[in-house]
N, C-alpha and C positions, 0 to 999 in steps of 0.2 A: 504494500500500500504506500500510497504517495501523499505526502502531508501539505499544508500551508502553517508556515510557523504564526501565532498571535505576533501582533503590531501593537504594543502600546501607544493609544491616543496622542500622545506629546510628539511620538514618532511619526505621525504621519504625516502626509505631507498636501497640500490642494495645488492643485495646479488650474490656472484661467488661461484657457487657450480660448486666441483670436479664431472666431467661426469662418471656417479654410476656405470659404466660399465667398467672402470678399476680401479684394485688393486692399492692402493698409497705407489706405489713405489718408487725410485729414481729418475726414468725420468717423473713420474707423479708430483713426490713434483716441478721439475725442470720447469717444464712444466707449472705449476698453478703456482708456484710463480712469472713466467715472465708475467704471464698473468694479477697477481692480482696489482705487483706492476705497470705496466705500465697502467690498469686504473685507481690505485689512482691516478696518476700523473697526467693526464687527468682532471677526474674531479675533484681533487685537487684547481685543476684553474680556476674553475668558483663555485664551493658548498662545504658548510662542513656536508651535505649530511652523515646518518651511511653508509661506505660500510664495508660487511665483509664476510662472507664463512665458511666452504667451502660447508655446505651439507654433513655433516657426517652420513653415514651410519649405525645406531647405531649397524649393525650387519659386524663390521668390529673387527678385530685381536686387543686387547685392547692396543699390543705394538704399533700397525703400527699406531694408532692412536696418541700415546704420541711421537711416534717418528715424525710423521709429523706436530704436533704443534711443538715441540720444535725445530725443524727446520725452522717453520715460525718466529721465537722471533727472528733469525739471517739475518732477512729481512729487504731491506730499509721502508716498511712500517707494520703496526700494523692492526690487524683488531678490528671494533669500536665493532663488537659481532662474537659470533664464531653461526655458524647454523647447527643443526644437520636435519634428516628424519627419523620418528619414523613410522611405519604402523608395529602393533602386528603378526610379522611374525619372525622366528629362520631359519637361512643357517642349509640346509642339511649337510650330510661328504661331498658331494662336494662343496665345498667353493666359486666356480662361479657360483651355485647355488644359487641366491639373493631370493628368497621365496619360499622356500622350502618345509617350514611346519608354519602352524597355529603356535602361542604361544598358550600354555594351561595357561598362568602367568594371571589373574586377575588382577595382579597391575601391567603388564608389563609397562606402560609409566612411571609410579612413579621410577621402579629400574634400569629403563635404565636411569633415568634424575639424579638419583645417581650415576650411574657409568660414566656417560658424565662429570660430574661435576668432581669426584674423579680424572679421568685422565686428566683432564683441571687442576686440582691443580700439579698433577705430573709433567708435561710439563710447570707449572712456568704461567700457563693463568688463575689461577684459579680466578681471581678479574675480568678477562674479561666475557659485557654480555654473556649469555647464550640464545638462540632461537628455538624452534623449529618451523621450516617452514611450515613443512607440518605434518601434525598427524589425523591418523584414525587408527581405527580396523581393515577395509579389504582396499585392494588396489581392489576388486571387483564391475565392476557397475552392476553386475545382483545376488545380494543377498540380499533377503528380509526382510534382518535382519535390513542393513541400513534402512528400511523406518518403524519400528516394534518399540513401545513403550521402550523398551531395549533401543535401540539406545539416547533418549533420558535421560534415568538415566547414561548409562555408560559416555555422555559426562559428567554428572554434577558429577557423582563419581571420572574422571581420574582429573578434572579441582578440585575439593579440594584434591585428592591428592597431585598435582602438585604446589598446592598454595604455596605461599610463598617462592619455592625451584629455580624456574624457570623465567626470565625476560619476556618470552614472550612466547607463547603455539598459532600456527596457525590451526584451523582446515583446513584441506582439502575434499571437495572441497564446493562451497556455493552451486549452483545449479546444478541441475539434464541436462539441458540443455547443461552443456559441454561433458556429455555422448551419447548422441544421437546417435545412427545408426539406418539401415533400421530395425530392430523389436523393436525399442523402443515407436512402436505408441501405449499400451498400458497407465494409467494412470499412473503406476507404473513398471517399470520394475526391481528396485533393485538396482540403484544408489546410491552412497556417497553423492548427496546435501542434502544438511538444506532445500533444499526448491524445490518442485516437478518442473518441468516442466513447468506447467500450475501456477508456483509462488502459489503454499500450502504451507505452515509451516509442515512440519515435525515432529514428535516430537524430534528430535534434531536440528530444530530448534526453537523449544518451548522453549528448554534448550536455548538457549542462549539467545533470549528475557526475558525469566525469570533471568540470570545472570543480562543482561540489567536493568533491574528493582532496586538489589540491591545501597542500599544507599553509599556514597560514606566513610562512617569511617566505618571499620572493629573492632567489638565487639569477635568474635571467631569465631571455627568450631570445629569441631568431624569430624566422619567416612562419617554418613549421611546427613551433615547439616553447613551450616553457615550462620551468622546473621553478620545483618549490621542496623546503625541506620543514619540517616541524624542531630543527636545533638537537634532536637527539639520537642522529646518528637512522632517519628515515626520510626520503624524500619520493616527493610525488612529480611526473612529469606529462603533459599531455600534448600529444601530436596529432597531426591533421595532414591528408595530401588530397587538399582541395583541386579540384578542377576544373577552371575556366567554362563556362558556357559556351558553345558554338553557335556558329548563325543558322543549323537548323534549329535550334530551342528561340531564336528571336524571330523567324520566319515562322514559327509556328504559334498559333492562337495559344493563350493559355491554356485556356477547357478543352483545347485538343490536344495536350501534350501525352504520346503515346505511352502508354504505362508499362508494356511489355516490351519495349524497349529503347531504356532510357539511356542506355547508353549511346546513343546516335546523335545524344545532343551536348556528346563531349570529342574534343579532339582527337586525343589518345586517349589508353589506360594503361601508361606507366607506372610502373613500380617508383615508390621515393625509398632511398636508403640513407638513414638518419647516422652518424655516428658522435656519440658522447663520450667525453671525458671529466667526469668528475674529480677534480683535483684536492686537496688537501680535507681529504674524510680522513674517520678511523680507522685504519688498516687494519683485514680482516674479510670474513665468509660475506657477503651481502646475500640474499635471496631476492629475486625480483620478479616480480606477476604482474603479467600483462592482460590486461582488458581490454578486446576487440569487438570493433561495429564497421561490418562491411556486407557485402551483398549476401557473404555465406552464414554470417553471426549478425543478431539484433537486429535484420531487419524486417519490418512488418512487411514491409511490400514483397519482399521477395519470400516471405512464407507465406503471404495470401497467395503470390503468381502458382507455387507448388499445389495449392489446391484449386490451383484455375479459377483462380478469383470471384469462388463460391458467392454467390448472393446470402444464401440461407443458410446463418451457421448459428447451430444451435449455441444453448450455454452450455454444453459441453468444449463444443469448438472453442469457445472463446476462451475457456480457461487454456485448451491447447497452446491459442496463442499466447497467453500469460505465461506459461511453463517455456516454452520453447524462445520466447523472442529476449532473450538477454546476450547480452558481451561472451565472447569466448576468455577463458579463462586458461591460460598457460603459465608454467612457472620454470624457473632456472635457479642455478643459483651460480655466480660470478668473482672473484678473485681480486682485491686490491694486489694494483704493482707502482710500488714505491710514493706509498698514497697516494694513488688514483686509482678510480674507479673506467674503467675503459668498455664500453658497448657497443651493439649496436642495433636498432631495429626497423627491418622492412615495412611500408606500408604499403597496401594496394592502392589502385586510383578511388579517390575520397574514402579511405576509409579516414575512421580515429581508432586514436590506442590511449590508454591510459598506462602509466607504467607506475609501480609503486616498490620502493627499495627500501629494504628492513635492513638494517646487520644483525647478523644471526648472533647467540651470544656464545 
């Protein structure tokens, strides 16, 4: 079973975002700022609560953005973080056109969290947190890419991107179940949750279970990979061998992205070979277990494809997919030489590994 941890009150946070449907203009700055400062004032009076805004559309005019931060600095109140909405989509020529066109950017959440940041310093907010609320790939619940082993390396690629540059990164959405309409009685119909309907793990949401896992002092990271250690001689590492989307996944309709085979909307499927060296550990036995999510381990789609993508699965069936849809589990154990720790480990195209390293006593 899958938990929500309680959020004490003090802790939470409100956020007023500008209604994405209009241009922030003059009457729209006028209009939100009467709105923002009269509920600080409000709850002012009973919590010191973060409130902040607006929900910036990172596919807004780069002035109208700096122009309407630096118009908020001239307000009776501040906001504790500013928030933007990131989903990997470019405005067409028509500009009230809000999704226009796919991003073809690979690092699109990294260079939009630089240019939000960039114009946050122009506008004199640049010390102010930074948020993103909502963030995914597609704003689509019927593309099969959301539930496809991809989906869980792009989260763990955009999130070391993002590390370190950004206060706070939200995925959108958790479950499958706020999408629901009348054809969604299949297992899968192509949702943005971490977690199917029927509460499966995903493999994005494998990726963040496995984030869950890292140890709390950060050691480093690269492109594919970052390591963490808990200070007593155990560290946790997670990797990714994301793989670029191809122009048949942007030629193709979302709701038509072919489920049985998904691999046509990637270039290659190379193998990545990660090699680590942990330097100045305790010298000594380590034991290290690897936890895999690739097409043959954890993923729902590719145990739904083996039963043909059954419509009508009983609850029996479903506990199958409970039993069966987890991480491969493998174990070794490794040798320091001359304190260091020396490895190395293959991954498939997008899978993730979680790697976790004890010293044995």
């Amino acid at each position: 079973m899958y938990s929500l941890k309680r959020i004490a009150p003090e802790n939470w946070r409100i956020e007023i975002w500008l209604d994405e449907r209009k241009e922030p203009g003059k009457n729209t700055q006028k209009e939100y700022f009467e709105w923002f400062n009269h509920a600080c004032r409000v709850i002012r009076r009973y919590s010191t609560m973060e409130i902040g805004g607006y929900g910036i559309r990172v596919d807004y005019e780069d002035m109208q953005i700096v122009d309407f931060l630096k118009e908020w600095k001239n307000q009776e109140y501040q906001p504790d973080y500013l928030s933007a909405i990131c989903f990997a989509y470019e405005r067409g020529e028509n500009k009230m056109d809000y999704y226009a066109k796919r991003s073809l950017d690979n690092e699109f959440l990294l260079h939009k969290i630089q240019t939000m940041k960039k114009l946050a310093g122009k506008a004199g907010m640049g010390e102010v947190k930074f948020y993103i609320t909502e963030w995914n790939l597609s704003i689509s619940d019927r593309n099969y890419i959301n539930d496809s082993c991809f989906k869980g390396a792009y989260v763990i690629k955009n999130i070391l991107d993002a590390y370190g540059k950004i206060d706070e990164l939200d995925y959108f959405l958790g479950s499958d179940h706020v999408a629901e309409y009348f054809d969604s009685n299949a297992l899968l119909p192509g949702s943005m949750g971490l977690l199917s309907k029927d509460n499966i793990l995903k493999p994005a949401g494998f990726a963040y279970d496995f984030l869950n896992r890292l140890y709390p002092h950060y050691i480093g990271h690269g492109q594919n990979y970052l390591i963490s250690t808990n200070q007593h001689h155990a560290y946790g590492i997670i990797c990714h061998n994301q793989k670029p989307l191809n122009y048949n996944y942007y030629f193709t309709d979302e709701n038509q992205i072919d489920r049985e085979h998904i691999w046509k909307y990637f270039d290659d499927k190379d193998k990545l070979e990660l090699h680590f060296t942990l330097n100045r550990v305790e010298s000594g036995e380590y034991q290290m277990k690897l936890y895999r999510v690739n097409e043959k381990s954890g993923s729902i789609l590719d145990i739904w494809a083996e039963l043909g993508y059954e419509k009508e699965l009983s609850r029996d069936d479903i506990k199958y997919f409970r039993r069966v849809c987890e991480p491969k589990l493998t174990m070794q154990k490794c040798e320091t030489e001359k304190d260091a720790l020396k490895f190395a480990v293959s991954l498939e195209a997008n899978e993730i590994v979680f790697i976790k390293l004890n010293k044995l006593l």
